[in-house]
C-alpha positions as CSV (number, residue, x, y, z in Angstrom):
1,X,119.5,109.4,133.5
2,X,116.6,112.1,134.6
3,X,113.5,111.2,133.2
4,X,112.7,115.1,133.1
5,X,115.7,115.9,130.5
6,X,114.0,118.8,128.0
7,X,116.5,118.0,125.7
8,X,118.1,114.9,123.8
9,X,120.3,114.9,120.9
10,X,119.6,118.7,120.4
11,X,116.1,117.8,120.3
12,X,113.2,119.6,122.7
13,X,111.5,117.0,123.9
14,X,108.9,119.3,125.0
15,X,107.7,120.1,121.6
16,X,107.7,117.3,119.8
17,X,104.6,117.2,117.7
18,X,102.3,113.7,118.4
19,X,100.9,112.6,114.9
20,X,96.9,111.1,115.3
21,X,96.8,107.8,113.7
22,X,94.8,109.2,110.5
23,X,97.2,111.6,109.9
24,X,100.3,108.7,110.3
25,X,97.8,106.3,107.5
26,X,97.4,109.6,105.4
27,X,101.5,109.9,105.4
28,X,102.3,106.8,105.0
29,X,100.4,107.0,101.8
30,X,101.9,109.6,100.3
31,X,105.6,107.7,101.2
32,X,104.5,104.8,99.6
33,X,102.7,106.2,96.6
34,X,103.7,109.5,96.3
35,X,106.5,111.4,94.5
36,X,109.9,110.7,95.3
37,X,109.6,114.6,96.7
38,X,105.9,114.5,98.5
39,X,107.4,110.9,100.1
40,X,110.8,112.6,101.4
41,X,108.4,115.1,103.2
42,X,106.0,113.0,104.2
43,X,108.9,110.2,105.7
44,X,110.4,113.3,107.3
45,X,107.3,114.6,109.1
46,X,106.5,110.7,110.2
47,X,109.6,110.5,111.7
48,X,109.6,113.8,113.7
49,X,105.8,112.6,114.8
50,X,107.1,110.0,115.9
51,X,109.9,110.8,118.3
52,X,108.0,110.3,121.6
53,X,107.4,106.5,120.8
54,X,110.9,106.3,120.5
55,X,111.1,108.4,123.9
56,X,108.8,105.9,125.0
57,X,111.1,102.9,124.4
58,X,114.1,104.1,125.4
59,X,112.9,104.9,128.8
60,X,112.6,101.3,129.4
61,X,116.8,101.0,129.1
62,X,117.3,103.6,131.9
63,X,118.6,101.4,134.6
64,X,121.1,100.3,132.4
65,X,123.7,103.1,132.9
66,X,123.7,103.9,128.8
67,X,123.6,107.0,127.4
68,X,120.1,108.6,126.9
69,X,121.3,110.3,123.5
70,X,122.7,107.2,122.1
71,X,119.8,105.1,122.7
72,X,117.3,107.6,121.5
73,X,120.0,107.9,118.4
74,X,119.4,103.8,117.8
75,X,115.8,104.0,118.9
76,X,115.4,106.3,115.9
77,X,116.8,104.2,113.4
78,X,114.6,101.8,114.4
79,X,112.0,104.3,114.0
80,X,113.1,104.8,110.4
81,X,113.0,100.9,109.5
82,X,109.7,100.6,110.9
83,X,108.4,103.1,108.8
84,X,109.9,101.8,105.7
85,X,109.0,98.4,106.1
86,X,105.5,99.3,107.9
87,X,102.4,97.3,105.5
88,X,99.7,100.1,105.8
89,X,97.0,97.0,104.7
90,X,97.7,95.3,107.8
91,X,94.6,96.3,110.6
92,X,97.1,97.3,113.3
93,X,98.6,100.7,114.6
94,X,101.4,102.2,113.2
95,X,102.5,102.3,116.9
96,X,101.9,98.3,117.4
97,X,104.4,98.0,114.5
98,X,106.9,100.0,115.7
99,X,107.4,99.9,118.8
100,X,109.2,96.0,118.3
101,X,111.0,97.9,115.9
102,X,112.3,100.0,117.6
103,X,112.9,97.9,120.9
104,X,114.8,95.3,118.3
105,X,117.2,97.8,117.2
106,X,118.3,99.2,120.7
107,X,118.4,95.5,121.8
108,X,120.9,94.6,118.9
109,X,122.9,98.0,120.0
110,X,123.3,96.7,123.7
111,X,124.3,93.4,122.4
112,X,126.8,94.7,120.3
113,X,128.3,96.4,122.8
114,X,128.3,93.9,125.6
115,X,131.2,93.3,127.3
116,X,130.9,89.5,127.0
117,X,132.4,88.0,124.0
118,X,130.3,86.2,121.2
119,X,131.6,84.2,118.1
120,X,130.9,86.1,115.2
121,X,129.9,83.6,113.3
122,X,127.0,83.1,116.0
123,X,126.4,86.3,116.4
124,X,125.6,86.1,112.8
125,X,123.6,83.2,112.7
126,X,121.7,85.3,115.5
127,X,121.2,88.5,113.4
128,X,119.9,86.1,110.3
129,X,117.9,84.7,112.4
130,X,116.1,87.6,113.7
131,X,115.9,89.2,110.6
132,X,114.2,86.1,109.0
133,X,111.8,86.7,112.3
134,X,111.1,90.1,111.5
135,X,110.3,89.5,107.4
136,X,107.9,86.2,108.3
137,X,106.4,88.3,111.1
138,X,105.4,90.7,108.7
139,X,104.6,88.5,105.9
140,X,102.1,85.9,108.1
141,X,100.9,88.4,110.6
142,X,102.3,86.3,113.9
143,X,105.7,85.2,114.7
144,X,107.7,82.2,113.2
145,X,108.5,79.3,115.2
146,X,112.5,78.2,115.8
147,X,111.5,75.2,113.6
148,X,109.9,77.7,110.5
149,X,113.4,80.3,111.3
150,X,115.4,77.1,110.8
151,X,113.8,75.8,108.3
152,X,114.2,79.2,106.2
153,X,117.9,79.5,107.2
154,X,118.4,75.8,106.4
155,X,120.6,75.3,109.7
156,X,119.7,72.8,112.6
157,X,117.1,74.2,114.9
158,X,120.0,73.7,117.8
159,X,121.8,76.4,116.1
160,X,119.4,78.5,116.2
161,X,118.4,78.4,119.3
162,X,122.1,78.7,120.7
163,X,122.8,81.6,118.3
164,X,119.5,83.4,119.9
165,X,120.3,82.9,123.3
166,X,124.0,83.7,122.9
167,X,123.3,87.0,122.0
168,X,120.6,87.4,125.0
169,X,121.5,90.3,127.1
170,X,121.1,89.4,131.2
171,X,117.7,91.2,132.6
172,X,117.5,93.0,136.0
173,X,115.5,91.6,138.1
174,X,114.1,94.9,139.2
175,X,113.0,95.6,135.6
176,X,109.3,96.9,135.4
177,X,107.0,94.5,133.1
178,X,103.7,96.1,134.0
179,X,102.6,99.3,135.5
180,X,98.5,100.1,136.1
181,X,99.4,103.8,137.2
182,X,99.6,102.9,141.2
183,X,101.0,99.6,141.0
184,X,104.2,98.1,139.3
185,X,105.3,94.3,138.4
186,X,108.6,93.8,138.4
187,X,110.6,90.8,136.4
188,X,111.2,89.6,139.8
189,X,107.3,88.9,141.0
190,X,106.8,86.9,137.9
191,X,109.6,84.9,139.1
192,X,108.5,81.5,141.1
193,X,110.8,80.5,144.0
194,X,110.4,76.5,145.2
195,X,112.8,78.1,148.1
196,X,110.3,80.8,149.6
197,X,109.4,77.9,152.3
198,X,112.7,79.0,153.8
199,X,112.3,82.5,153.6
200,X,111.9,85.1,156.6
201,X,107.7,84.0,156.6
202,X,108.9,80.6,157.9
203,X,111.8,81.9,160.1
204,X,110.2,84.0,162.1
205,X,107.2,83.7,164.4
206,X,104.5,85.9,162.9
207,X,101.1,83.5,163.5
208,X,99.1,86.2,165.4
209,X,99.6,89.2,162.3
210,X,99.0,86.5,159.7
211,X,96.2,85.3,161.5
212,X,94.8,88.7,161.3
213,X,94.8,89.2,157.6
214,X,91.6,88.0,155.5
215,X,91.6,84.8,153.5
216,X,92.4,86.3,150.4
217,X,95.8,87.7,152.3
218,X,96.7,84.7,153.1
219,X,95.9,82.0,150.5
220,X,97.7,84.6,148.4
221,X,100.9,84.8,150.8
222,X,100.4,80.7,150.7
223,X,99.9,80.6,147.2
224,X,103.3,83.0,146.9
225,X,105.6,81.9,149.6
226,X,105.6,78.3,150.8
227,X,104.0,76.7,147.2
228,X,106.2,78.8,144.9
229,X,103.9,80.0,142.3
230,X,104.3,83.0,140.2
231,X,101.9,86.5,140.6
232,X,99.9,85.2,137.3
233,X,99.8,81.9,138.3
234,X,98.0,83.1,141.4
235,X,95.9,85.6,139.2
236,X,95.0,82.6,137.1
237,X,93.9,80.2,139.9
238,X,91.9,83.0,142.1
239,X,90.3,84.5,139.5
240,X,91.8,88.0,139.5
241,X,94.5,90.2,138.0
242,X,98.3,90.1,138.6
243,X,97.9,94.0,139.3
244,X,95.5,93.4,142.0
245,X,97.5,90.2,143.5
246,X,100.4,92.6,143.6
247,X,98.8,94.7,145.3
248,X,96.9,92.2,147.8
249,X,100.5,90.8,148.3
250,X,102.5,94.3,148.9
251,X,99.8,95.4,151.1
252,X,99.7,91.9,153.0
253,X,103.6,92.2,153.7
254,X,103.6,95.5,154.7
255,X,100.7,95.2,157.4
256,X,103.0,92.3,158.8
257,X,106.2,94.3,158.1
258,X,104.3,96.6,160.6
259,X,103.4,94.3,163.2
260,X,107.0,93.4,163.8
């Protein structure tokens, strides 16, 4: 799908009116404690404020060959929820609610129409399961344990568990994580490999351009290739961020990429 598509489910995405946060409080207000007409309105106008969130989410499922109309269909239901359920006494963004929301309910969509086969009755357990995560979320302010989701369901935390990860769709690894505008993470870098020592570093003779990089380069390439460790494991221990380690690391490879 083209990330530059004007229009989605006969809607132009191009003028799409973006709510300020006062004005989302304000109406959320007025759908709470105004008239059953003002709050009809006022849900209405939230909803149509809020489209580019959903936009937002849904670009995130691109890669997966769905339909950009159906997701942004489910991503506005989700949309809907989260405005219904949304506790305006709680000191977070509308968008910080939402945005879970809304990423739940296109999740559920995928899984429900994932070609591998699930037991309904664990696919139930599942949906009961994250529901009960969603209402406890909302109640305490932080996410339940498996133990407190088990405990409300009265099943064996085993259950739970199983049911939850049945229901897990399979991740790219090329899917992006994080993006600081010129550099992006990919599911992939946070991935530690205690194989790396075998890789193409070790294979291949390359002591003169390694020895030519700084001892950042290389304690990061170290840190990275032969000992395994993940980009935020090497953030953690060097005392920087996982954007700039990416970056260190890509620009590292390519300058030996180069002398090749």
């Amino acid at each position: 799908m083209q990330y530059n598509k004007v229009e989605i489910c006969g809607v132009n995405t191009s003028k799409i009116k973006v709510l300020k946060e006062s004005e989302k409080r304000e109406l959320l207000k007025i759908i709470k404690n105004g008239t059953p007409k003002e709050a009809a309105r006022a849900r209405d106008e939230m909803v149509n404020g809020n489209l580019r969130l959903v936009l937002s989410v849904i670009q995130r499922f691109t890669n997966r060959g769905e339909n950009l109309d159906d997701l942004f269909q489910v991503g506005c239901i989700g949309l809907i929820k989260a405005i219904d359920n949304f506790d305006s006494n709680l000191m977070v963004r509308f968008s910080t609610y939402g945005v879970p929301m809304i990423v739940g309910e296109i999740r559920r969509y995928l899984r429900d129409n994932n070609s591998i086969r699930v037991s309904r009755s664990m696919r139930d357990t599942a949906y009961k399961a994250m529901q009960v995560k969603e209402q406890m979320t909302s109640k305490n302010n932080r996410e339940p344990t498996i133990e407190e989701i088990a405990k409300e369901l009265d099943l064996p935390k085993e259950d739970v568990v199983l049911a939850l990860e049945a229901i897990v769709e399979p991740v790219s690894l090329y899917e992006p994580v994080f993006s600081d505008g010129s550099d992006t993470i990919y599911v992939m870098d946070q991935v530690g490999d205690k194989n790396d020592d075998k890789n193409w570093l070790e294979e291949i003779a390359l002591k003169e351009s390694i020895a030519s990089l700084s001892d950042r380069e290389k304690k990061i390439l170290n840190l990275r290739f032969f000992q395994g460790k993940t980009q935020m494991e090497v953030a953690n221990e060097i005392g920087i961020s996982q954007a700039q380690v990416s970056r260190i690391e890509k620009g590292a490879l390519e300058h030996i990429k180069n002398d090749i």
